[in-house]
TIVEX-247087 format. One line per 8 residues: their letters; for each residue y, x, z of N, C-alpha, C. Coordinates in steps of 0.001 Angstrom, whole numbers, plus 500000, padded with zeros to 6 digits. Last residue first. Layout:
<recs>
a) Y X Z Y X Z Y X Z ~ ...
</recs>
This chain:
<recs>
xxxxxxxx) 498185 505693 517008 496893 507026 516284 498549 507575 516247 ~ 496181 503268 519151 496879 504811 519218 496664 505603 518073 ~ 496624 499984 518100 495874 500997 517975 496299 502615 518325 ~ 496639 496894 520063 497491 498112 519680 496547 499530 519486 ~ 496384 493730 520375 496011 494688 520323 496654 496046 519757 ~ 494956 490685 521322 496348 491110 520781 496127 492676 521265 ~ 492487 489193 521584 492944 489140 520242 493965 490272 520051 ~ 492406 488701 524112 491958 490008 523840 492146 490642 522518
xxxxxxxx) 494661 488667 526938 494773 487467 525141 494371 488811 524643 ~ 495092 489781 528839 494900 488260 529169 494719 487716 527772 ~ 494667 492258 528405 493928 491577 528898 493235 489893 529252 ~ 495488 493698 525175 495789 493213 526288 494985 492158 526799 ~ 494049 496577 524469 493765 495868 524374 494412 494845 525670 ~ 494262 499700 522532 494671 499281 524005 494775 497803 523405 ~ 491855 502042 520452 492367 500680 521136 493243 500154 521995 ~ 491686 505079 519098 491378 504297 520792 492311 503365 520519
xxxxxxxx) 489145 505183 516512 490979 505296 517150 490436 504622 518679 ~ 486800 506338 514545 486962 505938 515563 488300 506364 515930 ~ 486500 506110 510971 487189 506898 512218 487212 506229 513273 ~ 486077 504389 508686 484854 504762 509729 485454 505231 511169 ~ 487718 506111 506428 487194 504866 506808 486450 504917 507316 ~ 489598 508861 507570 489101 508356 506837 488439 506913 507247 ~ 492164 510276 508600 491933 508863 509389 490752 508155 508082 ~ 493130 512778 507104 492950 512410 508759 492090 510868 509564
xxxxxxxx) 493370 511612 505009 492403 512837 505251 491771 512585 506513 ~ 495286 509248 505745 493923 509410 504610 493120 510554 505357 ~ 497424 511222 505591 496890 510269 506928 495474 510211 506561 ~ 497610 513053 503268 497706 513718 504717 497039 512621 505720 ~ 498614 511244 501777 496825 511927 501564 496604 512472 502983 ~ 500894 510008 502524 499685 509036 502572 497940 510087 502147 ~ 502785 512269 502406 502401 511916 503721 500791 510747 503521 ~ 502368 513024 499646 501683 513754 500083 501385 513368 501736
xxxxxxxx) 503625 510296 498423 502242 510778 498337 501608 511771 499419 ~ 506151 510775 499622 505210 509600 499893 503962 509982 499910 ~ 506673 513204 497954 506901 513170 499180 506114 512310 500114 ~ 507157 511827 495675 505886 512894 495935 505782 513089 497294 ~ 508900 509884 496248 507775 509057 495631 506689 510373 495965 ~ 511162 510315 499152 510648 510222 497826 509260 510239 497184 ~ 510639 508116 502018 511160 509256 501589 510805 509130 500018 ~ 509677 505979 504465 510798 506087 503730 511156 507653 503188
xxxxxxxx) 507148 504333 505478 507390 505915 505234 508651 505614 503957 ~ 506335 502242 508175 507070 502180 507298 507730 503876 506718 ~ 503362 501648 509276 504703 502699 509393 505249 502378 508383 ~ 500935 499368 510915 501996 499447 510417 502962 500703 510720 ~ 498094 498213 512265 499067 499566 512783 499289 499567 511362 ~ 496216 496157 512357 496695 496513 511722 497578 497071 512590 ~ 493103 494151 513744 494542 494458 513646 494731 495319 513085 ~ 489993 492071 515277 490506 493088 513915 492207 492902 514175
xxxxxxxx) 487414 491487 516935 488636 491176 516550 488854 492424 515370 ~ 484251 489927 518226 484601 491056 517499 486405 490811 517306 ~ 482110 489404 520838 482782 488939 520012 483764 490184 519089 ~ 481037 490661 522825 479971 490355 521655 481114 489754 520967 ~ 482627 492085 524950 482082 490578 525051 481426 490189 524171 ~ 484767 493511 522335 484647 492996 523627 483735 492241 523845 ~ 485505 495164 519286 484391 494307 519623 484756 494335 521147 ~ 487678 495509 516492 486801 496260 517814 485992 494868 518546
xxxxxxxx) 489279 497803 513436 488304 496181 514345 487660 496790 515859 ~ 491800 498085 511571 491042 498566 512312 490415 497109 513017 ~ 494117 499606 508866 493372 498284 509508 492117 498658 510761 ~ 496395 500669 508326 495992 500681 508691 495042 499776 509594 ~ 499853 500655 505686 498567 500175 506848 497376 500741 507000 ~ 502237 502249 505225 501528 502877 505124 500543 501771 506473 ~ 505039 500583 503042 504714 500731 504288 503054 501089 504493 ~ 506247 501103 500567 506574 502676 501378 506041 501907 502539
xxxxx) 505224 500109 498111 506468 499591 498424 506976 500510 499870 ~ 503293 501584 496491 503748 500612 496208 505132 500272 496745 ~ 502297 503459 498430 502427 503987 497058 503107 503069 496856 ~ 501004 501625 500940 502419 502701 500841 502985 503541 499379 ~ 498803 500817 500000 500000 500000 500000 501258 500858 500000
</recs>
């Protein structure tokens, strides 16, 4: 997505209790088009599909969620 319009997502899922959820960690990368590129291979590299992130998960509503990366 960030090639397109400069905001760089990140989707992620986690499981509590047998039930499962899913969220998104959002950056918005404002610089020039190679420039773009090279921050989105750089995350990519770093954060391939599969990567385990740590979670923080609020307690009272398990749905709502924040990924550390």
């Amino acid at each position: 997505m960030a090639r397109e319009n400069g905001w760089l997502v990140v989707f992620y899922s986690y499981q509590l209790d047998g039930t499962e959820f899913s969220g998104e960690w959002r950056k918005w990368i404002v610089s020039g088009l190679s420039s773009l590129d090279s921050q989105v291979e750089k995350i990519t590299f770093r954060l391939p599909i599969g990567t385990a992130v740590r979670v923080r998960v609020d307690p009272k509503a398990l749905s709502r969620s924040i990924a550390e990366l």
